[in-house]
C-alpha positions in Angstrom: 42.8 -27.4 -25.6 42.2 -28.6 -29.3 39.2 -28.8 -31.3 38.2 -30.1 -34.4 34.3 -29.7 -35.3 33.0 -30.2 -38.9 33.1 -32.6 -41.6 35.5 -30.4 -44.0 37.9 -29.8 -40.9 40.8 -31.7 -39.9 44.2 -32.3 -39.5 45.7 -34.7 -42.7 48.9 -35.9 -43.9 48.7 -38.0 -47.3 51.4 -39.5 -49.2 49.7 -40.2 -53.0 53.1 -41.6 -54.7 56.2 -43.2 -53.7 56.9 -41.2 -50.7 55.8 -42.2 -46.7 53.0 -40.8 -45.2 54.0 -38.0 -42.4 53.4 -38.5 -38.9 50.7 -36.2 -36.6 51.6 -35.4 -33.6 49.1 -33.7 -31.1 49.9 -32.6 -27.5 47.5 -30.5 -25.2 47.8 -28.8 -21.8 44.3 -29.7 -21.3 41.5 -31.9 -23.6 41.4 -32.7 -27.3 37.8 -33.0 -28.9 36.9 -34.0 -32.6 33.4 -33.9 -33.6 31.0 -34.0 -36.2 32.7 -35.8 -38.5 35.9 -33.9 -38.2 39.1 -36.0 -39.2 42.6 -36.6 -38.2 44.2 -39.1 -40.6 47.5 -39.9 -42.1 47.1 -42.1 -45.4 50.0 -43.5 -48.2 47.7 -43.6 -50.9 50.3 -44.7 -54.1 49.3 -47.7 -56.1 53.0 -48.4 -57.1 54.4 -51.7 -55.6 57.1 -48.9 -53.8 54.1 -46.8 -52.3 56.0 -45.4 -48.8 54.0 -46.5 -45.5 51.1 -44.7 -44.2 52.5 -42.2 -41.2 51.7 -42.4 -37.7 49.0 -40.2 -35.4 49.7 -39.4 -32.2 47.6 -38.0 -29.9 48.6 -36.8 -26.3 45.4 -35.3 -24.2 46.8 -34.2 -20.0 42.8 -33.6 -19.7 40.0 -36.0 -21.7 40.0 -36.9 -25.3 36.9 -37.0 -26.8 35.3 -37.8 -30.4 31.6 -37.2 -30.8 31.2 -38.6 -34.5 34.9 -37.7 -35.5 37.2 -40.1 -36.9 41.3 -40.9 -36.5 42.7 -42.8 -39.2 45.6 -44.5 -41.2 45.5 -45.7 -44.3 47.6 -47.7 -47.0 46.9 -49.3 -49.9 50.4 -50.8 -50.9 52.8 -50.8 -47.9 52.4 -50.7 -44.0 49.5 -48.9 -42.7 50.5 -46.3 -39.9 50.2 -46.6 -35.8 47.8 -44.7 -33.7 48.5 -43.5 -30.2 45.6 -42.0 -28.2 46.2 -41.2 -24.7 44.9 -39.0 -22.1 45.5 -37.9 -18.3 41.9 -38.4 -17.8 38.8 -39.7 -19.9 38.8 -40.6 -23.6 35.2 -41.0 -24.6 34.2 -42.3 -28.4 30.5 -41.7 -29.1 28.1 -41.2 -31.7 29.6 -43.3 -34.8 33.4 -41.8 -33.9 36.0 -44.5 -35.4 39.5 -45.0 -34.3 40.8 -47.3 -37.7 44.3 -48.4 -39.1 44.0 -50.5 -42.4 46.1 -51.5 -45.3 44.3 -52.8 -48.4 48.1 -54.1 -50.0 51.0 -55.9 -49.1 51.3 -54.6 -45.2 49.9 -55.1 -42.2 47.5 -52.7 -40.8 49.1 -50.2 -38.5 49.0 -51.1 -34.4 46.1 -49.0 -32.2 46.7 -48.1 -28.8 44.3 -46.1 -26.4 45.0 -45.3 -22.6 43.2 -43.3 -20.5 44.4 -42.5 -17.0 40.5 -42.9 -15.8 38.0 -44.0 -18.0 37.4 -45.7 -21.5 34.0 -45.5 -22.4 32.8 -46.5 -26.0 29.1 -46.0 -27.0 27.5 -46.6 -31.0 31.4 -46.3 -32.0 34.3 -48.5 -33.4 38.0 -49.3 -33.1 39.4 -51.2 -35.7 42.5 -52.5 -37.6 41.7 -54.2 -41.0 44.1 -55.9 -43.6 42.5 -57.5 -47.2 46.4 -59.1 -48.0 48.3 -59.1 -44.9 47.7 -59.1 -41.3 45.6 -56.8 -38.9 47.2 -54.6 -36.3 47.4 -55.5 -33.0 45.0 -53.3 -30.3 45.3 -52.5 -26.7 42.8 -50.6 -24.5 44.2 -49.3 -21.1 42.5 -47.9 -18.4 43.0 -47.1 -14.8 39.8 -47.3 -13.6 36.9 -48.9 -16.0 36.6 -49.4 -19.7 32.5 -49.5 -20.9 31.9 -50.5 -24.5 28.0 -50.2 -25.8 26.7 -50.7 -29.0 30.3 -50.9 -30.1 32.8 -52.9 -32.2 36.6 -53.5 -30.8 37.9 -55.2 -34.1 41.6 -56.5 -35.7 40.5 -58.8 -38.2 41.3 -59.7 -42.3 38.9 -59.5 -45.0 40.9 -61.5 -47.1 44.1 -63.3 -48.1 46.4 -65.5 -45.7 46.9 -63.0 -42.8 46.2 -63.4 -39.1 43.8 -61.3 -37.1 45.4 -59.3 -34.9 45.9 -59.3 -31.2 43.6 -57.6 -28.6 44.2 -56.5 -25.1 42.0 -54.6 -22.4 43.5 -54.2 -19.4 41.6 -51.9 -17.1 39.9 -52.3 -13.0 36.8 -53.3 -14.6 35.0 -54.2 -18.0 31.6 -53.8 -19.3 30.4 -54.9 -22.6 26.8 -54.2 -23.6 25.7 -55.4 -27.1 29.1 -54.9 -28.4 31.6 -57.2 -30.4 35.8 -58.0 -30.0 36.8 -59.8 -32.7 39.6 -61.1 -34.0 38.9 -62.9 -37.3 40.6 -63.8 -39.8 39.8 -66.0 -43.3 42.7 -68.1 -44.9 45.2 -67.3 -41.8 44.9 -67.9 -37.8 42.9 -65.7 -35.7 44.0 -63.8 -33.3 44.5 -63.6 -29.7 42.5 -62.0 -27.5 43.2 -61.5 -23.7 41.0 -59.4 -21.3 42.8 -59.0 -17.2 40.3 -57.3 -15.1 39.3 -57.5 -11.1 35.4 -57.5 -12.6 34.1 -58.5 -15.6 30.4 -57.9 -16.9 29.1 -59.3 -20.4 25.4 -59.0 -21.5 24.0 -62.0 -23.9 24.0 -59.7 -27.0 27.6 -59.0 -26.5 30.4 -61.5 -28.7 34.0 -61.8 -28.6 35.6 -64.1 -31.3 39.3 -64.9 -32.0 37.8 -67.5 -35.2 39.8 -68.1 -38.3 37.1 -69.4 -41.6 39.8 -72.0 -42.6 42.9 -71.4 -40.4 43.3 -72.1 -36.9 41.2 -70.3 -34.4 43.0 -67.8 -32.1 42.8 -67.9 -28.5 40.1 -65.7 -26.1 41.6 -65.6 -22.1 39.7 -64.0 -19.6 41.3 -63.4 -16.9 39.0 -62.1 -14.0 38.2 -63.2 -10.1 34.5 -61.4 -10.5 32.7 -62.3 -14.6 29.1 -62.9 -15.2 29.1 -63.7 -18.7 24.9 -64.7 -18.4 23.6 -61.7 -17.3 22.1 -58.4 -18.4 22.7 -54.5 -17.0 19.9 -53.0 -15.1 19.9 -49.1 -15.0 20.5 -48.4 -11.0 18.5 -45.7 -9.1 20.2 -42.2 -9.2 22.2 -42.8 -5.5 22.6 -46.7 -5.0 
């Protein structure tokens, strides 16, 4: 197992000239935890026109992953911002303002996020997010074999600025639950982006939004693709054995 507790803790790889940002890679037997504002980030932070690409995390869990107010991150402010791979053999579990974000603030794209877990996904008063302010966001994909739950949570690939597109998002797990939460995938000058969620059961409450608009380019496109949705309804808190 691996753990990383503490705000001056963490596991960082940072580029500040011409060079690439180096990759992270993390494997554990077991679980991974990162709390309490504990950080694993690769950045490129050059402001040269050559500034090397942010490097890539990955993260391999055979137990759960889980971030209690931690934060994964790439970073670039000239060139292409860095992938993030998060995957785990059982649970990975974001809570308490933990952030999963890849973002380039130059000429690049914002680096791809990916997160699988082989049971479930569950999100609460957290974010995952790719952000580009020139170029285009990164694309995100949320896996899970059984259920995915987002509350009081924000699933974003969108562009502050410039002529980029939003980026791409797809959830693909037996069942989704959204709960005051927001999936966007905005853009301002450029197209949106796509967003596509395949489950066998789908449950929005009102408060919850998901958005593939573009201020002045073309919306993207939102598909839901689900024999069982209630977009309408609300989530009731079920007796302890129903």
């Amino acid at each position: 197992s691996i753990s990383v507790d503490g705000l001056n803790s963490g596991v960082i790889s940072e580029a500040s000239s011409t060079g690439r940002g180096g990759n992270i890679t993390i494997n554990a037997g077991q679980s991974v935890s990162l709390n309490n504002n504990a950080s694993i980030s690769a950045s490129s932070t050059g402001t040269v026109a050559d500034a090397g690409n942010a490097g890539s995390i990955s993260i391999n869990s055979a137990g759960n992953f889980e971030s209690n107010g931690g934060r994964v991150s790439t970073t670039a402010t000239q060139a292409q911002g860095g992938d993030i791979n998060i995957t785990a053999g059982q649970d990975i579990r974001l809570s308490n303002n933990a952030s999963v974000s890849a973002s380039s603030t130059g000429a690049g794209n914002a680096g791809n996020i990916t997160a699988i877990a082989g049971d479930d996904f569950i999100m609460q008063n957290s974010s995952i997010t790719t952000q580009a302010t020139q170029a285009s966001g990164g694309n995100i994909k949320i896996g899970a074999a059984d259920q995915i739950v987002i509350q009081n949570s924000l699933v974003s690939a969108s562009v502050m600025g410039g002529s980029g597109s939003g980026g791409n998002i797809s959830i693909d797990p037996n069942a989704v639950i959204l709960q005051n939460s927001r999936i966007l995938a905005q853009a301002v000058l450029g197209n949106g982006g796509n967003i596509s969620i395949i489950t066998p059961f789908f449950l929005a409450d009102q408060a919850s939004v998901i958005s593939a608009s573009s201020q002045f380019g073309l919306s993207g496109t939102v598909t839901i693709q689900s024999p069982l949705s209630n977009l309408s309804g609300s989530l009731g808190t079920l007796s302890s054995k129903p």
